[in-house]
N, C-alpha and C positions, 0 to 999 in steps of 0.2 A: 354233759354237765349243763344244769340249767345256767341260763344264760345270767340271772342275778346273781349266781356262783361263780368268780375263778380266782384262780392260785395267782396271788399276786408275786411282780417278779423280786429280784432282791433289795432293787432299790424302793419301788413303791410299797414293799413291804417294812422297809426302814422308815419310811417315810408316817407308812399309819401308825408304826411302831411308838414314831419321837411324837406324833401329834396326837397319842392315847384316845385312836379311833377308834372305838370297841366296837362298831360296825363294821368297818374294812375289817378289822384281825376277824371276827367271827366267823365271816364270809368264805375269806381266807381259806381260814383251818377246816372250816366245813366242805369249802372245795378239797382239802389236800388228803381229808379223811374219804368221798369219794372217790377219788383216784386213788387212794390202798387198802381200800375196802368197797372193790366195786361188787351192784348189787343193788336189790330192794326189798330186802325182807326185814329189814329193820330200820324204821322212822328215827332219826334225829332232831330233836327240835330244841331252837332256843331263842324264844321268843324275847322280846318283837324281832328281831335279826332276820331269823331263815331258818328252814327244815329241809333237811335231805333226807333219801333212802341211799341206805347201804344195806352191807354184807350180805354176802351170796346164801339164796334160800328161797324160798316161796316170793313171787313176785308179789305185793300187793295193791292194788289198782283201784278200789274204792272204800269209802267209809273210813271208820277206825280202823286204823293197823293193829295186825295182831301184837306187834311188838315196837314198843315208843321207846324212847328215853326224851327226858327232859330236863334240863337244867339252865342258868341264865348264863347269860354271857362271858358275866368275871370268872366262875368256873369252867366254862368250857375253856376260857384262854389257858385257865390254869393248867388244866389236865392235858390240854394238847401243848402247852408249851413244859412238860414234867413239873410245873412249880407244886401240884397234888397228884397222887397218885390215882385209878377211876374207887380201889378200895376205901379211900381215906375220904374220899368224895362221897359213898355214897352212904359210909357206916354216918356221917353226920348228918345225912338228910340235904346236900345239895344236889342228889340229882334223884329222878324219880324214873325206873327201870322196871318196866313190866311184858313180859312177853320171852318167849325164846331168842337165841342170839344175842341178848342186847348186852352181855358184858363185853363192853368195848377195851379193858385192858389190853387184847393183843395187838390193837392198833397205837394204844396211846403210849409216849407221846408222841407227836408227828413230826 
């Protein structure tokens, strides 16, 4: 896990919880989506925050990834914490999904 990445614990998770740190939680959940979705064939990105690669597949190692998703922050809390589903997220245009792999429902939510 990159090192700007980790699963915070329950309390410091509480804690960016009460202080509506949308950087910690992002962080967070993007660490806890690599650890149950390990892997690099599909880029996650949610700018400005952080990008990971997940789910197992074709490594990819420079340039554009074959396969991105992108969406911002308030959504990603959303969907990793169940408040939206990744269908309901994407039929409205908050998240942008292109490439194989990248329907991330089976992971969400975390």
């Amino acid at each position: 896990m990159p090192a700007r990445l980790k699963v915070l614990s329950p309390d410091q998770l509480a804690t960016a919880e009460a202080a509506g740190d949308t950087r910690a939680l992002v962080k967070h959940y993007l660490a806890v989506l690599e650890v149950r979705a390990p892997g690099r064939s599909v880029e996650v990105r949610v700018p400005p925050f952080a990008a990971v690669q997940v789910v197992p597949g074709v490594r990819h190692t420079r340039g554009t990834p074959p396969a991105v998703v992108e969406t911002d922050g308030e959504t990603w809390l959303a969907l990793a914490t169940g408040r939206t589903t990744w269908a309901e997220a994407l039929d409205s245009g908050r998240i942008a999904a292109s490439g194989e792999r990248t329907d991330l429902s089976p992971y969400l939510p975390l």
